[in-house]
C-alpha positions, 0 to 999 in steps of 0.5 A, spaced: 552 603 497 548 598 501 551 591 501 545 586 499 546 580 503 543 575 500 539 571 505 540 562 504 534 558 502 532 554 508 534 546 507 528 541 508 534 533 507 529 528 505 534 524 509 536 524 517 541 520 516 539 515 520 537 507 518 529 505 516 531 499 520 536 497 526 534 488 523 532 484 519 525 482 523 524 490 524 525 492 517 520 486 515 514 490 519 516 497 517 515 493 510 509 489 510 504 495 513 507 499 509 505 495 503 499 492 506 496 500 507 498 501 499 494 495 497 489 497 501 488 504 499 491 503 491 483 505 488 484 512 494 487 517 489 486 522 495 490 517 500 498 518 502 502 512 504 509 513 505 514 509 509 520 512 513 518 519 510 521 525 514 515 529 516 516 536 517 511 541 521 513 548 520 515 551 515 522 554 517 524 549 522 527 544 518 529 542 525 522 540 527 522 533 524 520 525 524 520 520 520 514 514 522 516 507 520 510 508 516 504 514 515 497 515 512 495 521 510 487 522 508 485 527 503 492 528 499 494 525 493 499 520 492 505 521 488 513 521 490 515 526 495 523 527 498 518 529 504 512 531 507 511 538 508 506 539 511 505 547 509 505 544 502 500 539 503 494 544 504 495 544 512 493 536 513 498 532 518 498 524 517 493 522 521 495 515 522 503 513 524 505 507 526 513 505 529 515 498 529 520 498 536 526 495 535 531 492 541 536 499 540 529 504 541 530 508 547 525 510 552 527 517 551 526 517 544 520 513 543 517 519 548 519 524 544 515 522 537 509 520 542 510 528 543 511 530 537 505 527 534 500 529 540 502 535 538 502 536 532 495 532 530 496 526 528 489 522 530 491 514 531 499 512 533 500 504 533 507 502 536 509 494 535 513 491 538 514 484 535 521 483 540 516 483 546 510 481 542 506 487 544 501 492 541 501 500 543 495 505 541 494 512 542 487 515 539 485 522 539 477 523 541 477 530 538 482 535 534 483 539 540 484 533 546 491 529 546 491 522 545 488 517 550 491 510 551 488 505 548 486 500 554 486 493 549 489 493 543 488 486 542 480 488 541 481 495 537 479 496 530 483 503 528 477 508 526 481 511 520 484 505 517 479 499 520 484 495 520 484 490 527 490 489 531 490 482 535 496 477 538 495 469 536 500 464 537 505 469 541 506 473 535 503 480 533 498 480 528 494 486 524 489 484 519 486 487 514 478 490 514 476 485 511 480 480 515 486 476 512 492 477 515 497 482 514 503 478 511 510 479 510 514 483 505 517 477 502 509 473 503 506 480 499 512 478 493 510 471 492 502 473 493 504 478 487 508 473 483 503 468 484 497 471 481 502 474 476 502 467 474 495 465 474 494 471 470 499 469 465 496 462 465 488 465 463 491 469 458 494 463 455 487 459 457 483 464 453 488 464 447 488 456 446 480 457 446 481 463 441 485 459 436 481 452 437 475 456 435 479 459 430 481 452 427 474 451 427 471 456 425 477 455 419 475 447 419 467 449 418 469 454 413 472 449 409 468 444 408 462 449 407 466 450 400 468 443 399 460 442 399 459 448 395 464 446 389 461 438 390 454 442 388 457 446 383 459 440 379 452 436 381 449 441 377 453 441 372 452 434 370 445 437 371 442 434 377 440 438 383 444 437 389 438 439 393 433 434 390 430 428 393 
């Protein structure tokens, strides 16, 4: 008789093992443009925001993988993934990614993303460095070129995402397409509580206009049956309220 040698299930780890962040002020970076690419594409059903996701390109090479500090991939759905499988996601590479550097990024690793993502599609790669204050853009012009280095971020506006890239007061800064800065993590938190806050204010707002009208409306009442008895009884000693 023939063995049947069973053939193992290729394992995809939904982790490398590896940090999101070496500090405090990288992963303050990772944190906020991941967050501030949430909100902004929060009314996109069909725009992935993720961030330190591994990528994998190729099914059944679970050795070829990145994970960007943060990715934007246009025409898929949002939703939690341990990974990004690229062959479970019709075939669509994240077309944005972006690495915040940190002082233990070494040169050779950071060629080797800029590598993979030229290879394998990715049409727009912004590398921050907020320790040398410094802005890195890689643009595709067409799916089968590799990327050209973009001569001044300081007056680029990234073509997917519109969001512009700018360094003011010794610090890099990303702003929104409608202009307001990206904020911090813990900024975004306290913007959240803080509308959390006034919302919670113009509900009891409404709620007290809601009970004085109420009370009115109780009081007008009221006095309507108040008026009403006082008639009754005029008319009963037959005279007519309503007569001069």
């Amino acid at each position: 008789m023939f063995s049947q040698t069973k053939i193992k299930p290729i394992v995809y780890p939904d982790s490398d093992g590896q940090p999101m962040s070496d500090n405090t002020k990288q992963f303050d970076w990772i944190s906020s443009i991941k967050g501030e690419l949430s909100m902004m594409f929060a009314e996109k059903p069909d725009v992935f925001v993720a961030g330190d996701l591994l990528w994998y390109p190729e099914e059944g090479h679970p050795e070829i993988r990145v994970a960007p500090d943060a990715l934007v991939a246009f025409g898929r759905p949002k939703g939690d993934r341990g990974s990004y499988k690229q062959w479970e996601e019709g075939g669509i590479a994240p077309q944005v990614v972006f690495e915040v550097l940190s002082p233990g990024n070494r040169a050779s690793e950071m060629a080797r993303k800029l590598q993979f993502y030229e290879r394998y599609g990715v049409e727009e790669y912004y590398i921050v460095d907020p320790d040398r204050i410094d802005l890195t853009g890689y643009v595709r012009e067409a799916l089968e070129s590799g990327f050209r280095l973009i001569e001044d971020m300081t007056s680029w506006q990234s073509p997917l995402l519109g969001i512009r890239f700018g360094i003011e007061n010794d610090e890099v800064r990303l702003f929104r397409p409608d202009g307001r800065a990206f904020v911090p993590f813990e900024e975004i938190g306290r913007l959240h509580l803080e509308a959390l806050a006034l919302l919670k204010a113009e509900r009891i707002k409404v709620e007290a206009e809601r009970e004085k009208a109420e009370a009115e409306r109780e009081k007008a009442e009221a006095e309507r049956q108040k008026a009403e008895r006082l008639a009754a009884q005029l008319r009963a000693l037959g005279i007519e309220p309503d007569a001069e």
